[in-house]
N, C-alpha and C positions, 0 to 999 in steps of 0.2 A: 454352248449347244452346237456351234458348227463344227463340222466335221471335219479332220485334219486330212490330207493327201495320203494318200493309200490304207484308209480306216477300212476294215473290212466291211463287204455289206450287213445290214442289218435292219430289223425289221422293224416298222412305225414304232411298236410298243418301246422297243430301248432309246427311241424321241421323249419321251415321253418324262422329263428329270425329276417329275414328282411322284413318281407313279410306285405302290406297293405291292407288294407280293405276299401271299398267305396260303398254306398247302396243307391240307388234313387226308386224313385215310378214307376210304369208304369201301363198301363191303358191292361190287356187281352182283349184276340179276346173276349171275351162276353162280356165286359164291367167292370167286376168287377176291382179292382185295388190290383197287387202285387207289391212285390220287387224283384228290380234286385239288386245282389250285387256283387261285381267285386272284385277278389284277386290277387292282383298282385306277386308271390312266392317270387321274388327278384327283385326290381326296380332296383339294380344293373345292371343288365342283363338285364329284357324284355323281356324277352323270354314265360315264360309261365305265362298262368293264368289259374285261377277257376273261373271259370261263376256260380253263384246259380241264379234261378229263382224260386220264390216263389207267392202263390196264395194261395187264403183261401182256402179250402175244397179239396185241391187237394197237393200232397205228390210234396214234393222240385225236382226239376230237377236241375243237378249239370252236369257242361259240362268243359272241357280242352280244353282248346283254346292255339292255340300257334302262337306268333307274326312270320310272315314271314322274315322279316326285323327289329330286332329290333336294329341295330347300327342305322337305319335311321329313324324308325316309333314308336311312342307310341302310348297307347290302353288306353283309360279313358271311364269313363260311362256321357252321358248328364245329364246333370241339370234338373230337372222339369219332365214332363212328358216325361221321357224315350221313344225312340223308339230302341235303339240298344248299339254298342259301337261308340267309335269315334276315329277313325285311324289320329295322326295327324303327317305328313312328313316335317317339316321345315314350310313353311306357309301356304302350305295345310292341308285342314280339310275335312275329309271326315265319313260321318253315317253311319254306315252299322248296318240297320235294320236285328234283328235276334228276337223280340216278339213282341207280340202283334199282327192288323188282319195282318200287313204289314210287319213284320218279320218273323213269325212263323213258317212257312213252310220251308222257307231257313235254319232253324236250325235244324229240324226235318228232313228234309231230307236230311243232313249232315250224323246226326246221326242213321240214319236207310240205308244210305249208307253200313255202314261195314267197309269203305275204312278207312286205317292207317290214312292218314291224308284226310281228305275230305273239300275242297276251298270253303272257306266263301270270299264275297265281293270281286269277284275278283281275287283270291287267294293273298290277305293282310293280311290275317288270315287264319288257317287250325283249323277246329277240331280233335283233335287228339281221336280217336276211339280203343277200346281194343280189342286185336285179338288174334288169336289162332298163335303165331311160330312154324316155322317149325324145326322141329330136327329130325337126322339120327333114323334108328336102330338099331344101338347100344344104341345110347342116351336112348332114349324109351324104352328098356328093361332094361337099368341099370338105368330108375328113377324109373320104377314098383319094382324092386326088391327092392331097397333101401329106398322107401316109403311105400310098401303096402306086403312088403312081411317079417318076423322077422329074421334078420339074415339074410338078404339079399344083406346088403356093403359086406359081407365078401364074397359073393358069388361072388358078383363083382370086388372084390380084388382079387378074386384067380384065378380069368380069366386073367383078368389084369395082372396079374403078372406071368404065367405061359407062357399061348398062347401068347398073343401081345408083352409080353417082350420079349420072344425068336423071334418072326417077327422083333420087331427092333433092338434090340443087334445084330441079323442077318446081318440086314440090316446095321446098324453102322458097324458091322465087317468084309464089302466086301471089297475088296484089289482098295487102291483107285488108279486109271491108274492117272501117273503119266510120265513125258520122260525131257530130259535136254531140256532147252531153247534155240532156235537156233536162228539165223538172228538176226533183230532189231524190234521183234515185241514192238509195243507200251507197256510200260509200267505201265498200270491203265492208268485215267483221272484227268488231271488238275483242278485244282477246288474241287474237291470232299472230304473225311474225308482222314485225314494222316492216313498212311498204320499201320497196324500192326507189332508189335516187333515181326520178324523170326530170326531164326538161320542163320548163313553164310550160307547154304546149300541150302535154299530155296530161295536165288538169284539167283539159274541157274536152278530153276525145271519148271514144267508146269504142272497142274495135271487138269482131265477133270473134270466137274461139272455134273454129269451126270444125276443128279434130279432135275437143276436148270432152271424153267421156263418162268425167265425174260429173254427178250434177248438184250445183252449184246453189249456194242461196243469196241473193238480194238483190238482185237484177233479170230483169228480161230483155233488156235490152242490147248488152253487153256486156264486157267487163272493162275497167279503167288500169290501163296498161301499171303495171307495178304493184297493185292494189292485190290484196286476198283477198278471196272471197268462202265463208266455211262448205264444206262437204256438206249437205244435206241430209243428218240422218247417221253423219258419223263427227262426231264429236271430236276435235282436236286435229282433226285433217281440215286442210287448207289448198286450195288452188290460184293459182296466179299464171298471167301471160304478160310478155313484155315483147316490143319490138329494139331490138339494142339500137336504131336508129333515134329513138325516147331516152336515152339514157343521158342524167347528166352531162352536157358535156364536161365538165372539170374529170369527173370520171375518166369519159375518153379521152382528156387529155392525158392523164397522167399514167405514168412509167412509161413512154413512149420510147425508151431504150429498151425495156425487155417484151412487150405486146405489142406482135406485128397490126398493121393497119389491115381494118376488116373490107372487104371488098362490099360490093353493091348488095348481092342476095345475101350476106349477113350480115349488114346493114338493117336489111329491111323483112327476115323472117322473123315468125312469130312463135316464139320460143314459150313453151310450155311447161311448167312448175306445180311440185304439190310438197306440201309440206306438213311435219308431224311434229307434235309437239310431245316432247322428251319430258316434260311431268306427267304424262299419260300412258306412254307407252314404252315395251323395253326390248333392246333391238336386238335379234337373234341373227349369225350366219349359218349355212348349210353350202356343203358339197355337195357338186354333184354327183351322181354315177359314173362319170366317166373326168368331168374337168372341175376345177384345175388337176393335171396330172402330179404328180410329185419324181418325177424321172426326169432327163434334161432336155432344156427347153433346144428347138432350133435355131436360134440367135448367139449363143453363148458361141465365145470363142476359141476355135481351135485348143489356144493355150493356157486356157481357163478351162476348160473340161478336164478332168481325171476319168478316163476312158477304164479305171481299174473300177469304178462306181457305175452303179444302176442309175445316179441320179445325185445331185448338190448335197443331200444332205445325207449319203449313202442307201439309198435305199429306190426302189422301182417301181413300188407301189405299194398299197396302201392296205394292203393283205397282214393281220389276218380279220381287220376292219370291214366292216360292213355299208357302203355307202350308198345312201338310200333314195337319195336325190328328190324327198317329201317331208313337209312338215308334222314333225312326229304328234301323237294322236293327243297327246296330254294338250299341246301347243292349238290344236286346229280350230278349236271352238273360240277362243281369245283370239286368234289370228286378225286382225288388222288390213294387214297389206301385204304384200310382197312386189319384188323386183329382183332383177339378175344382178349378178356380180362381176366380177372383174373379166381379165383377159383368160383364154387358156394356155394351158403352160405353154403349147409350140408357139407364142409370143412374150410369155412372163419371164422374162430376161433381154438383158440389154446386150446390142452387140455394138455401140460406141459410145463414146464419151470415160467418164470416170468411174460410172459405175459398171461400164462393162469389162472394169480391169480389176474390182473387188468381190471376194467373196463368190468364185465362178460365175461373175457376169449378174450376181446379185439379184437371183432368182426370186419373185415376188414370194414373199410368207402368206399362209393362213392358218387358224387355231377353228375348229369345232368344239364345242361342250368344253373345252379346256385344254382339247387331245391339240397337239402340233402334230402339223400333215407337212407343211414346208416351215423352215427355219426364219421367223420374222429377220429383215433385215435393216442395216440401218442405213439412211440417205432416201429410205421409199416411200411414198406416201401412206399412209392408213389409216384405216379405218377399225375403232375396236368397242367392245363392249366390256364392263368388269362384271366378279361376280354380286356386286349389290346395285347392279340399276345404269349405272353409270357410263353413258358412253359419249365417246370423245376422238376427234381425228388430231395428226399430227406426223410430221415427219419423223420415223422413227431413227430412235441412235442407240447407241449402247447400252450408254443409263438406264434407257427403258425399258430392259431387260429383267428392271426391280419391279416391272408390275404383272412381272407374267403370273406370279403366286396367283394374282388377282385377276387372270383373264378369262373369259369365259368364251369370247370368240373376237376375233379379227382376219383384217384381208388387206393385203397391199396390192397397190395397181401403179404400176409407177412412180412419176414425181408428179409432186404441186399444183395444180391451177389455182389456187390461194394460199400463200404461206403463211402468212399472219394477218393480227390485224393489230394496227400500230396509229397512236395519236389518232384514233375516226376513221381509218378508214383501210381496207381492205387492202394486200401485198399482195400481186398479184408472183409465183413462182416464177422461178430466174431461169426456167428452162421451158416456158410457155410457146418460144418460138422457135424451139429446135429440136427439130424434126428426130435427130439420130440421138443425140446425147437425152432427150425427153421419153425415148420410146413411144412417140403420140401414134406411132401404127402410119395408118393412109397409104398412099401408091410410094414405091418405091423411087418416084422423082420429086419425091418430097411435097408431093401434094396432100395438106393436111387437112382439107376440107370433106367433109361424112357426116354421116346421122353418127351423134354421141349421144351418150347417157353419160351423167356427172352430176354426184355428193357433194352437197356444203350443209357446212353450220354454221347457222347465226345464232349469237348470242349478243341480246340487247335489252333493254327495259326488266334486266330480270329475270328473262325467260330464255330458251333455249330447246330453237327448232329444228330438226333436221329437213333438208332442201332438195328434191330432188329434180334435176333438170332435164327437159330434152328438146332434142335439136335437131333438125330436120337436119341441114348440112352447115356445119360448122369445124371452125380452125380451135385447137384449146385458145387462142386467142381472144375469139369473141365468148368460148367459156368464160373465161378470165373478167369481161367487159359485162357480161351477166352477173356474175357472182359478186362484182365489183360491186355493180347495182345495187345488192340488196343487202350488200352488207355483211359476207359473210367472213369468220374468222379463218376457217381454212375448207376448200374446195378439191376436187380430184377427180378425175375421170374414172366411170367403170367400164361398162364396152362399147360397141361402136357397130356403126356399119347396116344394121338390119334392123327392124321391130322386134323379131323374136330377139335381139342382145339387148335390146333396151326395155323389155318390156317391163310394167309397175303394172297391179291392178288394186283394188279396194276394193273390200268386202261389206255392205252392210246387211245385216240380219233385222230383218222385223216377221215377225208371227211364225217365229220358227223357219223362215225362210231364207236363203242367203242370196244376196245380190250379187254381180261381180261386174264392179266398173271397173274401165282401164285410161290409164290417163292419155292415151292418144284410143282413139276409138278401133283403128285398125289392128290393134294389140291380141283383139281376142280373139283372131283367126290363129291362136297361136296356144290357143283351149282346144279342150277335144270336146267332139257329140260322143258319145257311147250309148246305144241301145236307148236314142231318144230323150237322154240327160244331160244336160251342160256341166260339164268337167273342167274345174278353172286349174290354171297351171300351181306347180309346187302345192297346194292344196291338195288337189282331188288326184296325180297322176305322178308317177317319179319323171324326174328329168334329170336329163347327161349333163346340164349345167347349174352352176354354182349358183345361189342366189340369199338374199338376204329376206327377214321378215320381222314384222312391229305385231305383238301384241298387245294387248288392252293391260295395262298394270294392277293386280289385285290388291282390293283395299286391304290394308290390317286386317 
C-alpha cells in the first residue's frame, strides 16, 4: 500500500485496495444518456461509497453516500436503464431513485442541504456533505499562528509551555484530600477491571475526586485509590482514581533503565480513569473535519519528504470524501461515550530517531468505516477495531497488513507506553523516556511534563476493558507507572496539552433524556449552548478533530 518515490498524485479512492467499481447507463432529466458509476471503498465493510454521475457536456458530479446499515443492507447500481441505487436487506429490494426526471431533485437537494449527513430513501442511505468544524479559541489561534504566521509553532510552544504548563503542574500539584477508610463502605464493583497494584497503605485511605464528573456508585465518602467504582446508570463503564505516589512499589521499582524517575507533582497528582467493558460495547473511530491531515506532516525530514507528493502516501487531501467530524445518525442513539484522538498531522510524524528515517518519517495511519486516509505504519503504536466486534491495540509491523481485510477502523499515535505484558506483569515501552526518538511532543528542551490523555487494555480474569487515563501534568513516564498499576497489556498516548485534546464524556439516557457527564468536569466548557440547549461534543455538533466512540452492542 505505500507509495513508491515519484508515484503520481492521486486520490484517497485508488488508497483504497479493496475497493470496486461498477458503471451503468442512465437516461438524464433532458433525455440525453450518462453514466452512473458506483465505488464501493471496502465491500469488506459497506459502509461508504462514491457515487460519479456523468453526462456529456456537463462537468462530473461526485457524491459520498454512506450505508445506514451495512451489517444488514447492500448498495449496488440497476442493470440497464438506471434509475438510482438498489438497497437490498435479506429478501428485500428496494430503488431508490437519485437521477434522472425522477431522482434528481432528491440528490440535489441532499446536497444543497448542508446537513453532515442528509437522509436519502428513507434514511437507508445518508449523503455525507463537507462542513465547516467547530474548534475553540485557542485552537483557532494556534492553527493561524502555525499555518500562516513564520515561526509561529514556536510561538505556540512557548505559550504552551510557560502559561498552561504552570496552570496544570498547578493543578496536578494541589494536595489531594485524602482521610483513613471507616465502616464497611463498599469496596469498588463487582464485575468491573481488577484493581490496580497499591501499596499496603492505600488499603485504608480514601481520597476525594474532586474533578471527577461521572457519577459514581458505592461510596460517599470517597473513592479507594486503585479501586473501580461502576458509572451510575450506565452499565459497563467504570471509574477509578490513583495517586502514582500509592502504586506498588515493586512496580516503581521496575524497568528502572527505560522509565525515567517521576518528580514530586507526579508523584503525588491524582490521575483519573474510566473504563469500558469490551463485551458490551464496540469501538468506532472518526475524522475530523479538518485533523488528522493526510498531506505532510512539519517534522518529517528534509530527505524523507518527496516534495513531487501532496503528502506520504501521494495524495493532499481527503477529497472527493466527506468528512463530517459527527457521529453518524444510525450510531447516536447507541452512543456510549466519546473522546478525542490522536495527534494532528503537523506533529504525526517523527523527525528523530529510527523512525524518522523510515517510510517518510513514518507518518501516523488511520482507517475510517474501512476507507484508509493515512497508510498504517509499522514500529507505531495502535489502536484498531475489526469488522466483527473485535478490538485490540499493538505495535503494528508488516504482517499485520493480513488484517486489514478485516479492519473497520484504526489510529496510530506514536510508540508504546505499554508494550506487552509478559510473565504478570506490564512492559513498559522502550522509548518511554525519549523525548525525540518517542515523539512524546512537550517544549522543545525536552520537557515532557503536560496534561495527557492515554489508552490501555487490560485483559485479566477473563474479561477485557479498555482504560482511559488523564493526567493533569505528566511525563509518558509516570503514564507508563499508571498503566503499570492496573495491569495493562499495551497502553499509548493520544493527545495532550489542553481539555479540549483530552476530552471523554458519557452519555446516560433515562426517560428519554440524555445526560452528558465528562470525566474531568471542566470538559464541558468545550459543549456548545445553542438557542438555550446543551449540545455535547461529536454528538450533537461536527468537530475539526478526530475522535473515537463506544456504542452499546445489539443483542442477536
Amino acid at each position: 500500500m505505500a507509495v513508491a518515490a515519484g508515484t503520481p498524485a492521486k486520490t484517497i479512492v485508488d488508497l483504497q485496495p479493496y475497493r470496486t467499481t461498477v458503471s451503468t447507463k442512465f437516461q438524464g432529466k433532458g433525455g440525453q444518456m450518462g453514466t452512473a458509476t458506483l465505488i464501493d471503498l471496502n465491500p469488506n465493510v459497506g459502509a461508504w461509497y462514491v457515487l460519479q454521475l456523468a453526462l456529456p457536456g456537463a462537468e462530473e458530479e461526485v457524491f459520498h453516500i454512506e450505508n445506514a446499515a451495512p451489517s444488514s443492507q447492500r448498495i449496488s447500481l440497476e442493470e440497464g436503464d438506471a434509475r438510482g441505487l438498489v438497497i437490498t436487506a435479506g429478501s428485500q429490494r428496494v430503488v431508490c431513485p437519485l437521477w434522472g426526471a425522477e431522482g434528481e431533485a432528491f440528490l440535489r437537494q441532499a446536497h444543497l442541504s448542508g446537513d453532515p449527513f442528509a437522509p436519502l430513501c428513507g434514511g437507508r442511505l445518508y449523503l455525507r456533505n463537507s462542513v465547516r468544524g467547530h474548534s475553540t479559541p485557542i485552537e483557532s489561534v494556534s492553527a493561524f499562528l502555525r499555518y500562516r504566521i513564520p515561526g509561529g509553532d514556536k510561538v505556540v510552544s512557548f505559550v504552551r509551555d510557560t502559561f498552561f504548563a504552570y496552570l496544570y503542574e498547578k493543578k496536578a500539584g494541589q494536595s489531594v484530600v485524602s482521610a483513613p477508610r471507616e465502616g464497611h463502605e463498599p469496596n469498588g464493583t463487582a464485575g468491573g477491571p481488577v484493581p490496580a497494584l497499591v501499596g499496603e497503605g492505600q488499603a485504608s485511605r480514601f481520597v476525594k475526586p474532586v474533578d471527577l464528573g461521572i457519577d459514581i456508585e458505592g461510596t460517599a465518602t470517597g473513592m479507594a485509590p486503585g479501586v473501580w467504582y461502576a458509572a451510575q446508570g450506565i452499565p459497563g463503564v467504570y471509574a477509578s482514581v490513583l495517586v502514582p505516589s500509592g502504586i506498588a512499589s515493586d512496580i516503581m521499582r521496575s524497568y528502572s533503565n527505560i522509565v525515567a524517575p517521576l518528580d514530586s507533582v507526579e508523584m503525588e497528582e491524582l490521575v483519573y480513569l474510566v473504563a469500558f467493558d469490551l463485551a458490551l460495547f464496540d469501538l468506532h473511530y472518526a475524522v475530523g473535519t479538518d485533523a488528522p491531515g493526510v498531506d505532510w506532516s512539519a517534522r518529517v525530514r528534509p530527505d524523507m519528504k518527496n516534495s513531487a507528493l501532496p503528502g506520504p502516501d501521494g495524495i493532499g487531501s481527503s477529497a472527493p470524501l466527506a468528512r463530517t467530524g459527527l457521529i453518524s445518525p444510525p450510531d447516536a442513539d447507541k452512543t456510549v461515550a466519546a473522546f478525542t484522538g490522536g495527534f494532528k498531522r503537523y506533529h504525526g510524524a517523527f523527525k528523530y530517531g529510527d523512525l524518522s528515517l523510515r517510510n517518510h518519517g513514518s507518518h501516523y495511519g488511520f482507517l475510517e468505516d474501512g476507507v484508509v486516509f493515512s497508510t498504517l505504519q509499522p514500529g507505531l503504536a495502535t489502536i484498531y477495531a475489526l469488522t466483527d466486534g473485535w478490538v485490540d491495540m499493538k505495535t503494528w509491523t508488516n504482517e499485520d497488513d493480513g488484517l486489514l481485510p478485516k479492519m473497520a477502523s484504526a489510529r496510530q499515535n506514536g510508540v508504546p507506553i505499554i508494550q506487552a505484558f509478559e510473565t504478570g506483569r506490564s512492559v513498559p515501552g522502550a522509548l518511554v523516556a525519549k523525548w525525540g526518538a518517542g515523539n512524546w511532543s512537550g517544549s522543545g528542551e525536552e520537557k515532557l511534563k503536560t496534561m495527557r490523555g492515554g489508552i490501555g487494555l487490560q485483559e485479566m480474569a477473563g474479561k477485557r476493558f479498555l482504560i482511559y487515563a488523564f493526567f493533569w501534568s505528566a511525563t509518558p513516564s509516570a503514564m507508563a507507572r499508571v498503566f503499570q498499576a492496573y495491569q495493562c497489556k499495551y497502553a499509548m498516548l493520544l493527545d495532550m496539552n489542553a481539555l479540549v485534546h483530552t476530552y471523554l464524556a458519557v452519555y446516560k439516557r433515562e426517560e428519554g433524556r440524555l445526560y452528558v457527564e465528562h470525566l474531568i468536569k471542566g470538559m464541558s466548557q468545550d459543549d456548545l449552548p445553542v438557542k438555550g440547549r446543551y449540545i455535547p461534543r461529536f454528538l450533537g455538533f461536527s468537530d475539526d478533530r478526530d475522535f473515537f466512540y463506544l456504542t452499546r452492542k445489539e443483542k442477536p
